[in-house]
Z-matrix of the N, CA and C atoms (Angstrom, degrees):
N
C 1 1.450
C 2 1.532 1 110.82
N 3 1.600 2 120.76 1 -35.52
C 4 1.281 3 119.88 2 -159.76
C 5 1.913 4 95.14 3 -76.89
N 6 1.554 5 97.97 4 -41.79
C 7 1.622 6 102.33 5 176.39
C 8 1.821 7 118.57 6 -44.13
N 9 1.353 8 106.82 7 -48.10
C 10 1.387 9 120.96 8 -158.56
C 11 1.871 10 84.49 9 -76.12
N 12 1.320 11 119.51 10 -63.22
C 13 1.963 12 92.94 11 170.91
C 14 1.216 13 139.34 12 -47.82
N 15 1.290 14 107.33 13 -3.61
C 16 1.534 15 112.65 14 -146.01
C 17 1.932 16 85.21 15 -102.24
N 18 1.418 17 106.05 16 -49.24
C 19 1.438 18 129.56 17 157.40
C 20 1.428 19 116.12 18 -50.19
N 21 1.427 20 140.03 19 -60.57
C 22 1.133 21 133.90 20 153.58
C 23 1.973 22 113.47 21 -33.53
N 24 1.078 23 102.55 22 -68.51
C 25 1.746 24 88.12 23 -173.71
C 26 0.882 25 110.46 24 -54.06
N 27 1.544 26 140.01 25 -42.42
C 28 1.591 27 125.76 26 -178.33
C 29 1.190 28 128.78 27 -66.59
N 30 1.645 29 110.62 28 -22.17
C 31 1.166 30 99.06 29 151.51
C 32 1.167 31 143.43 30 -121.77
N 33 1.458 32 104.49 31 48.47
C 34 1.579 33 135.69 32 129.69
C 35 1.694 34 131.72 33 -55.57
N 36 1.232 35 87.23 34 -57.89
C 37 1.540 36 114.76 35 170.17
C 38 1.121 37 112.49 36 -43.72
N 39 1.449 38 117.77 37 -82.26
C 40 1.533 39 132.89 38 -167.68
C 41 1.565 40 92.32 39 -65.55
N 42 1.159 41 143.22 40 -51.46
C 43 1.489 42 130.70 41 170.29
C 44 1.461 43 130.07 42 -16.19
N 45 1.671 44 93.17 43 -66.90
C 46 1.526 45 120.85 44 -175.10
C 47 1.668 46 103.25 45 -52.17
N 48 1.512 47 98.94 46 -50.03
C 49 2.149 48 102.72 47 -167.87
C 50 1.503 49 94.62 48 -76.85
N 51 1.055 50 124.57 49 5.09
C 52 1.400 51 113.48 50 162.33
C 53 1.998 52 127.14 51 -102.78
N 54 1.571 53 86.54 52 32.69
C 55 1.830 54 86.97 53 -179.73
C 56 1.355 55 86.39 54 -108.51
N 57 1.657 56 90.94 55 177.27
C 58 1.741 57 105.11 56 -175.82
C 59 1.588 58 108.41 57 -67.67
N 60 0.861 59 136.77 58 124.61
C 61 1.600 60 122.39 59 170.75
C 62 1.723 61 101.33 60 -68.20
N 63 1.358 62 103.42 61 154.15
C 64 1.369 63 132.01 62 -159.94
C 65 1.482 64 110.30 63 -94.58
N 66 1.531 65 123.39 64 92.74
C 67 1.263 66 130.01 65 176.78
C 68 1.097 67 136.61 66 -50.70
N 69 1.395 68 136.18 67 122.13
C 70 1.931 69 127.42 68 178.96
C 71 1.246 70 103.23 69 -51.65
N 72 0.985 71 140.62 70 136.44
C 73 1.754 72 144.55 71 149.24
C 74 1.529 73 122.03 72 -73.62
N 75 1.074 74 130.72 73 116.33
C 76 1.450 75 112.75 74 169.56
C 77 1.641 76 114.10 75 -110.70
N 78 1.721 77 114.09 76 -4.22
C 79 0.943 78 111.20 77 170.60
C 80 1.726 79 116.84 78 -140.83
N 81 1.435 80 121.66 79 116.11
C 82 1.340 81 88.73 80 172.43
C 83 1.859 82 95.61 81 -118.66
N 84 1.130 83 117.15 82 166.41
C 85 1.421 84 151.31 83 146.70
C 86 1.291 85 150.14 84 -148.07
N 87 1.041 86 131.21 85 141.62
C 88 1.341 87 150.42 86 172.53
C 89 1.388 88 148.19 87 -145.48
N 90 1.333 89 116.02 88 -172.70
C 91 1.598 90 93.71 89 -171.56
C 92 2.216 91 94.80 90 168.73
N 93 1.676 92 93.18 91 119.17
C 94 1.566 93 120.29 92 177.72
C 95 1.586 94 92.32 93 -25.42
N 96 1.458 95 101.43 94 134.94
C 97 1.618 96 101.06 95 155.38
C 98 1.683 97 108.13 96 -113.54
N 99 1.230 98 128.77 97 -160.14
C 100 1.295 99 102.16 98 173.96
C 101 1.547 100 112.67 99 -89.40
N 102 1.389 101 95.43 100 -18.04
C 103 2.086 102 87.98 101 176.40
C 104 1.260 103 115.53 102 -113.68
N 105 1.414 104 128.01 103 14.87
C 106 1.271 105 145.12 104 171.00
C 107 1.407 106 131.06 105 -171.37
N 108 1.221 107 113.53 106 -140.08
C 109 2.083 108 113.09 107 165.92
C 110 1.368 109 101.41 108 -127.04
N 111 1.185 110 141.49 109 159.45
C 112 1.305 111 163.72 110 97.29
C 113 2.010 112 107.87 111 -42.89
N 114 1.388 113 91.65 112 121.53
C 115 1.791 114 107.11 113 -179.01
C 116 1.244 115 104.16 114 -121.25
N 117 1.396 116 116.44 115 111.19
C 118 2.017 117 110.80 116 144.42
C 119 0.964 118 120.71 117 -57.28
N 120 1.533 119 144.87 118 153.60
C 121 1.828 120 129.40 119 149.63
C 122 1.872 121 84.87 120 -152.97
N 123 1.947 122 91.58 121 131.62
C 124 1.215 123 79.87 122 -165.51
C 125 2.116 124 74.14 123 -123.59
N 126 1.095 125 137.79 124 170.12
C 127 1.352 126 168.54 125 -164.83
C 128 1.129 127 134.21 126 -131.71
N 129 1.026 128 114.20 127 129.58
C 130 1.575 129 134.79 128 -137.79
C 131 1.844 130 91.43 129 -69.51
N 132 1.321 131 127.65 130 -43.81
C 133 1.422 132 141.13 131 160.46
C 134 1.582 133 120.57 132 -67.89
N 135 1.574 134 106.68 133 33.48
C 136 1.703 135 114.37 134 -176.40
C 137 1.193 136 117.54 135 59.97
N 138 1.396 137 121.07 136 -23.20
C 139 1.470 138 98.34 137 -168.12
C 140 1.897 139 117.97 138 -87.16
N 141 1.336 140 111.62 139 -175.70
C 142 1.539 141 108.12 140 -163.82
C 143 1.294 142 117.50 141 -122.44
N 144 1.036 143 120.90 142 -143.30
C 145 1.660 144 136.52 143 -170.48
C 146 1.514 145 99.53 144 166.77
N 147 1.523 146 127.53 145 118.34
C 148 1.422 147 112.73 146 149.35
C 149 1.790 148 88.95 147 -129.57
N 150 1.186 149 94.39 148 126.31
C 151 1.448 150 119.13 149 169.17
C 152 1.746 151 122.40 150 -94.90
N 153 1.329 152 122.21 151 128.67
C 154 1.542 153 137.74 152 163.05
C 155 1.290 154 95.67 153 -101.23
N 156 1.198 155 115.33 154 106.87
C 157 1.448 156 122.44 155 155.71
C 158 1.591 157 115.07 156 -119.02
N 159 1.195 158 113.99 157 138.40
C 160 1.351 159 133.74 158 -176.12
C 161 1.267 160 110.40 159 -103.20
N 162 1.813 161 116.06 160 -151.47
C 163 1.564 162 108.32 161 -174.83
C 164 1.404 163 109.12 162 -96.99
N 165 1.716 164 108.91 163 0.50
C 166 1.926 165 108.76 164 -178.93
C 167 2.163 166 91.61 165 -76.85
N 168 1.112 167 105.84 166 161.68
C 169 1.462 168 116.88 167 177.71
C 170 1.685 169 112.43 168 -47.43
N 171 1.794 170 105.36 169 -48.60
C 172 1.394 171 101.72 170 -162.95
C 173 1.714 172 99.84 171 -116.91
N 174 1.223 173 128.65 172 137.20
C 175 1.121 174 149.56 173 165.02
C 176 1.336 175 134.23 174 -62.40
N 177 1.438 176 133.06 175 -178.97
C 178 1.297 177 141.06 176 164.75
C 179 1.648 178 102.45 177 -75.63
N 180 1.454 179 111.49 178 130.52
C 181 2.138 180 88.77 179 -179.74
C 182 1.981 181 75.73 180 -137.78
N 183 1.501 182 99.35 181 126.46
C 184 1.245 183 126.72 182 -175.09
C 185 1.739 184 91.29 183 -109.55
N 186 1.977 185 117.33 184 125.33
C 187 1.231 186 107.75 185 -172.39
C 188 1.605 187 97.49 186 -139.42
N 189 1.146 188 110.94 187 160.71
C 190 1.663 189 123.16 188 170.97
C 191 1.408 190 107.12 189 168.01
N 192 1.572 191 100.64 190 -158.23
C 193 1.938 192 108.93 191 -171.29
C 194 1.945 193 84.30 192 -110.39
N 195 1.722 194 72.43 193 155.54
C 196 1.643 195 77.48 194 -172.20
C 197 1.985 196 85.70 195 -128.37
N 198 1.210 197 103.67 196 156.85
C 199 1.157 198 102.98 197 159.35
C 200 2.331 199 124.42 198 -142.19
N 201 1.238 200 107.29 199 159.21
C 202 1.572 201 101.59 200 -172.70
C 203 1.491 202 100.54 201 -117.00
N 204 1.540 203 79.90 202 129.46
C 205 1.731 204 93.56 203 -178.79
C 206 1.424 205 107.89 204 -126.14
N 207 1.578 206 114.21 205 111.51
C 208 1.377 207 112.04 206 -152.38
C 209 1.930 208 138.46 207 32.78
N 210 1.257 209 128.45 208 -78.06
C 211 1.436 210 113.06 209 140.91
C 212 1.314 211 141.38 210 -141.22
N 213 2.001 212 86.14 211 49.06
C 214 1.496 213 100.68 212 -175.68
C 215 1.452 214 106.28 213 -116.55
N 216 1.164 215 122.73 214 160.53
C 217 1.765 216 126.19 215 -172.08
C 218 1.379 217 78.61 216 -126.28
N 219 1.639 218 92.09 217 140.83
C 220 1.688 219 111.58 218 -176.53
C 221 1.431 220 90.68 219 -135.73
N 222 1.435 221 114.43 220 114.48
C 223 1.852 222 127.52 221 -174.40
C 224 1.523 223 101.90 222 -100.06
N 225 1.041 224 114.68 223 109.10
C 226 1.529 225 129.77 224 -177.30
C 227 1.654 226 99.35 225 -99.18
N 228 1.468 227 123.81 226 79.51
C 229 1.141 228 146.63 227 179.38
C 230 2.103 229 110.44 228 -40.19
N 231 0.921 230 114.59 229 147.49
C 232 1.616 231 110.43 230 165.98
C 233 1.352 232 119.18 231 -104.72
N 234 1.012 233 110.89 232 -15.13
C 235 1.761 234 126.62 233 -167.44
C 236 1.920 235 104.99 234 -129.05
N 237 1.359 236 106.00 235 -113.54
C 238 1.264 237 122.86 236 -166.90
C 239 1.747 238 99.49 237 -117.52
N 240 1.068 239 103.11 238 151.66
C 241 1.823 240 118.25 239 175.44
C 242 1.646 241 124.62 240 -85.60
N 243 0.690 242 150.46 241 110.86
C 244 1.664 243 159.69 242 -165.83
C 245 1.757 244 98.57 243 -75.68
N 246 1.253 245 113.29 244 110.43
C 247 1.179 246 131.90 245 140.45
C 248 1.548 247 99.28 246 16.87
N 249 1.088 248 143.53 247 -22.65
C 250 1.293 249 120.65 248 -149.26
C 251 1.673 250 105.29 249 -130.95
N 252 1.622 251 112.07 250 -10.68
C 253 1.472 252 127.92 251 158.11
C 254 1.477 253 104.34 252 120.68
N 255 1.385 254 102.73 253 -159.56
C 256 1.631 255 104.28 254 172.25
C 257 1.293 256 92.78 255 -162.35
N 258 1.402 257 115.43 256 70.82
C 259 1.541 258 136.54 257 163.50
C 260 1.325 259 111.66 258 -168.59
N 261 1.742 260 101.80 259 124.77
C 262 1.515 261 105.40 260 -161.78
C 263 1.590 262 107.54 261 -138.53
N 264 1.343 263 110.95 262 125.57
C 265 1.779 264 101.83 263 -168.44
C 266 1.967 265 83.84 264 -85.21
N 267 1.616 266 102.21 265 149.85
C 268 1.391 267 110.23 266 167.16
C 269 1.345 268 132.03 267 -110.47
N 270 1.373 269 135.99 268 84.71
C 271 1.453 270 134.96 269 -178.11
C 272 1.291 271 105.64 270 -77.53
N 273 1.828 272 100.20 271 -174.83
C 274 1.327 273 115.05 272 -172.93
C 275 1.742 274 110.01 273 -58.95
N 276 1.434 275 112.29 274 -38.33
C 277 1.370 276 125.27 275 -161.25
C 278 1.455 277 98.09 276 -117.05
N 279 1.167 278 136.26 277 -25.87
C 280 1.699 279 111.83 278 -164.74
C 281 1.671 280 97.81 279 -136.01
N 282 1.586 281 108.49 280 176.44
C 283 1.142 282 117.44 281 -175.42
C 284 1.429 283 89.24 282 -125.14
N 285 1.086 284 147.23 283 126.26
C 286 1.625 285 158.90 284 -175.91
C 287 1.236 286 111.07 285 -112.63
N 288 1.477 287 131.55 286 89.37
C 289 1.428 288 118.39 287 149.92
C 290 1.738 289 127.27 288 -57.18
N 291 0.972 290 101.17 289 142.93
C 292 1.599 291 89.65 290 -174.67
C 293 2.085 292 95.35 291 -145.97
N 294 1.146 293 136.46 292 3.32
C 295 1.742 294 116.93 293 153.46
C 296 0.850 295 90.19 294 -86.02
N 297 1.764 296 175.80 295 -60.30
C 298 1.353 297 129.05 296 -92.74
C 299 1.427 298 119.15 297 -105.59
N 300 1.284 299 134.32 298 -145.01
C 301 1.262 300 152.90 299 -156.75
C 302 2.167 301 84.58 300 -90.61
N 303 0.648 302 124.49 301 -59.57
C 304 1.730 303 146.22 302 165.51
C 305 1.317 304 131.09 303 -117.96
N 306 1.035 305 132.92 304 170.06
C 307 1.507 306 134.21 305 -131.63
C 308 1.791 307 73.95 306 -128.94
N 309 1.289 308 119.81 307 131.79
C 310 1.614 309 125.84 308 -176.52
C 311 1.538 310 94.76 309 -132.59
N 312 1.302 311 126.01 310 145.89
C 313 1.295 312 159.32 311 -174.68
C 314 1.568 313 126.77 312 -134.43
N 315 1.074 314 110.67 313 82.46
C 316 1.806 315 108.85 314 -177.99
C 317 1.727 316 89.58 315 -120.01
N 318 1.953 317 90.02 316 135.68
C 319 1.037 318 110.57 317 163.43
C 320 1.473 319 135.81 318 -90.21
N 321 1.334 320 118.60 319 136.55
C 322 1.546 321 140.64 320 -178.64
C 323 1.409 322 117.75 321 -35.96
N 324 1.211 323 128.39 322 91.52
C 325 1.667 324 122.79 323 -170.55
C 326 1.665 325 84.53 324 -96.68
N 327 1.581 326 142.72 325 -44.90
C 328 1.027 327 118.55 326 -132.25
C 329 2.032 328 85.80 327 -171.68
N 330 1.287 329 102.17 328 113.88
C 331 0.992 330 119.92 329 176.77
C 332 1.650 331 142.81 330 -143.30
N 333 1.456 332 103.74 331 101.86
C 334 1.519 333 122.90 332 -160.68
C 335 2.111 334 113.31 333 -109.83
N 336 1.295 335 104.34 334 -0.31
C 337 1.422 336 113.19 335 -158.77
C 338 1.551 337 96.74 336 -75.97
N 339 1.616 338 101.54 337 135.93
C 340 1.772 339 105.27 338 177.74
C 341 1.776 340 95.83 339 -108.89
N 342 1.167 341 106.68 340 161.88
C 343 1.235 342 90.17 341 -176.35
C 344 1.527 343 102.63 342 -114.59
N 345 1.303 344 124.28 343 153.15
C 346 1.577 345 124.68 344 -154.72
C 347 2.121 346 103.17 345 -91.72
């Protein structure tokens, strides 16, 4: 019996250090598409998240380091680029793509970004 707890907590243990650890946010935005949302999430360590999500649960999640250069966001992609560019002017309220395939607009829920 003492074995089989001893076995139970560890693999408790080793379970637990196996979740995602939980990222600082310094930026989020978004904004309704017509068949889902489009999400920013940008991280306290530069890096990002821009998500296409539709009406299935899990989305397109486009990731890399982003950086702000006065009030432009420059998305330094890891993979492939989203339709929507990787140049973004930053106001008080919106996030503005303006190279891409279309002109994308996600709004400012949460904003902490200094610019370097």
């Amino acid at each position: 019996m003492k074995n089989l707890t001893i076995i139970l907590i560890l693999i408790l243990t080793l379970t637990s250090c196996n979740q995602k650890e939980q990222k600082e946010t310094i930026l989020l935005a978004d904004r309704e598409a017509p068949l889902g949302w489009v999400y920013l999430r940008v991280y306290k360590d530069k890096t990002f998240e821009f998500e296409s999500r539709g009406l299935e649960r899990r989305g397109d999640i486009y990731s890399g380091i982003v950086e702000l250069k006065n009030d432009t966001l420059y998305f330094h992609y890891s993979d492939s680029i989203p339709k929507a560019g990787n140049k973004a002017l930053l106001t008080k309220r919106f996030v503005s793509y303006f190279n891409g395939d279309y002109p994308e607009r996600l709004e400012i829920k949460k904003s902490e970004l200094k610019s370097d």
